[in-house]
C-alpha positions as CSV (number, residue, x, y, z in Angstrom):
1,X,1.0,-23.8,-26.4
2,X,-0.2,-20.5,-25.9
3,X,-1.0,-17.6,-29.0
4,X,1.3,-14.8,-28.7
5,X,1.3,-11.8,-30.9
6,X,4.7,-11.9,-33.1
7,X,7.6,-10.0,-31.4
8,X,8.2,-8.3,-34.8
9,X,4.6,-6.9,-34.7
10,X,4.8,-5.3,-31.2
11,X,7.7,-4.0,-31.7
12,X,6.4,-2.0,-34.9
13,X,3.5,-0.8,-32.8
14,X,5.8,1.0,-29.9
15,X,7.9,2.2,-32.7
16,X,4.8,4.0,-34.6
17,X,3.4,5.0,-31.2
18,X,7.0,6.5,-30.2
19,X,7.0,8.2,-33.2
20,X,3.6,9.5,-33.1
21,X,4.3,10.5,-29.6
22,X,7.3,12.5,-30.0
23,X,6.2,14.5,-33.1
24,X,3.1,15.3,-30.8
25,X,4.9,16.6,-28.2
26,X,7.2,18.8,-30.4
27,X,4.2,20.6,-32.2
28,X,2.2,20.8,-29.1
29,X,5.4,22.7,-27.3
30,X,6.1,25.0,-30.9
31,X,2.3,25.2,-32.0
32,X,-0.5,25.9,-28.7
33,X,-3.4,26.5,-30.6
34,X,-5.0,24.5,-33.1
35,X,-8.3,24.1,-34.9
36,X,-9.8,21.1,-36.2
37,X,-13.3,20.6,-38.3
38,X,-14.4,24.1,-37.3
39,X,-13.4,23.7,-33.4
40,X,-10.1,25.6,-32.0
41,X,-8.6,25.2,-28.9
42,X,-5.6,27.6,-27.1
43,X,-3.5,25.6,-24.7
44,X,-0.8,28.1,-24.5
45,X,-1.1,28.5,-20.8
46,X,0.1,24.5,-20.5
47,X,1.5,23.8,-23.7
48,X,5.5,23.7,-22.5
49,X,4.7,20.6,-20.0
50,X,2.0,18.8,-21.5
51,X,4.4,19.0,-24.6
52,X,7.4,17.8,-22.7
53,X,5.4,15.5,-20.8
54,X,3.9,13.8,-24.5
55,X,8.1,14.2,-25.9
56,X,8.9,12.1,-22.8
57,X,6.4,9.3,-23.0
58,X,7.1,9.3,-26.9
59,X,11.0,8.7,-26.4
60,X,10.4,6.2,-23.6
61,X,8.2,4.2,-26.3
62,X,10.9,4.3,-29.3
63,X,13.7,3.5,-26.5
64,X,11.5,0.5,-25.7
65,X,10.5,-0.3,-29.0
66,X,14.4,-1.2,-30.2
67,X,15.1,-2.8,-26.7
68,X,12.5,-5.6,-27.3
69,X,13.9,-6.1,-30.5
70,X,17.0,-7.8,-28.8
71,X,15.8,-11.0,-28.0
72,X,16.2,-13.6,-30.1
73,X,12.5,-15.0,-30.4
74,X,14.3,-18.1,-32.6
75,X,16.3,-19.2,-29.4
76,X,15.8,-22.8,-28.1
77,X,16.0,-23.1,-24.3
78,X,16.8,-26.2,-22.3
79,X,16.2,-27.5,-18.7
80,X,18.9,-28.3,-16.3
81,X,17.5,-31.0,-14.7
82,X,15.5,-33.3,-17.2
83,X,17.3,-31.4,-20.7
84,X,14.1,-30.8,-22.8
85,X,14.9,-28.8,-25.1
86,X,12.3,-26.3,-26.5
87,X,12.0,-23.2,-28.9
88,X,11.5,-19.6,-27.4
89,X,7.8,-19.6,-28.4
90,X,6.9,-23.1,-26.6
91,X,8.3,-22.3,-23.2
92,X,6.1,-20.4,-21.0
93,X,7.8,-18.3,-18.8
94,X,10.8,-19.6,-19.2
95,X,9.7,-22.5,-17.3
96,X,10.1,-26.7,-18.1
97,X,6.7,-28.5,-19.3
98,X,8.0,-31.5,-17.6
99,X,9.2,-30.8,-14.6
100,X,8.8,-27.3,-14.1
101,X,12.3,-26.2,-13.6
102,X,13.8,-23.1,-14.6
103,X,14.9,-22.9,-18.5
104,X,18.0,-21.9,-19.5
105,X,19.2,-21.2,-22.9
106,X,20.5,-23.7,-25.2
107,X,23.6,-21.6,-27.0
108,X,26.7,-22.2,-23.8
109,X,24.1,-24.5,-21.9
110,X,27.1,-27.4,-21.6
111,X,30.0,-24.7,-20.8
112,X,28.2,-23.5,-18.1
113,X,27.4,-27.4,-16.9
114,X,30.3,-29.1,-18.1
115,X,29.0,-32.5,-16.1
116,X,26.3,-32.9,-18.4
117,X,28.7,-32.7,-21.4
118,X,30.5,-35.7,-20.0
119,X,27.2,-37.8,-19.6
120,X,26.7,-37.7,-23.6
């Protein structure tokens, strides 16, 4: 079994980097100049696209951050052909320890194989 970090962990990470992001892009497009600890900068001559350009990769992070949140890290997959069945965190790329088929998930597994539902 392999570590992974917990989804709900990442997902709090992209969120706080979105947000981060975002507000840095809106200041730096409303406010060029700046001075910090004695040291002040003007970017007024750039400060429209690098601000836009920061607003953009902070809305693709928050858009990402609550897409990963879908998945249902407490799913349990099973294979077609030799039906282990495994939790989400156990099944490395979605791929069978035994036999190395593809996994599918458990929840309408014998719907959408109806032949194994008569073997039972």
């Amino acid at each position: 079994m392999q570590n992974r970090i917990p989804p709900k962990r990442v997902n709090k990470l992209i969120l706080a980097g979105g947000v981060v992001n975002t507000l840095g892009g809106l200041i730096t497009i409303v406010e060029p100049g700046a001075c910090w600890y004695g040291y002040c900068w003007d970017e007024s001559a750039y400060n429209v696209p690098l601000g836009i350009g920061i607003l953009l990769v902070g809305l693709f992070m928050l858009v990402m951050a609550f897409r990963k949140g879908r998945r249902d890290y407490k799913e349990t997959f099973i294979c077609p052909r030799c039906e282990t069945a495994l939790p989400y965190g156990e099944v490395a790329e979605e791929v069978c320890p035994e036999c190395g088929a593809a996994m599918e998930p458990l929840k309408g597994f014998y719907d959408r194989h109806p032949e194994r539902k008569e073997k039972r």
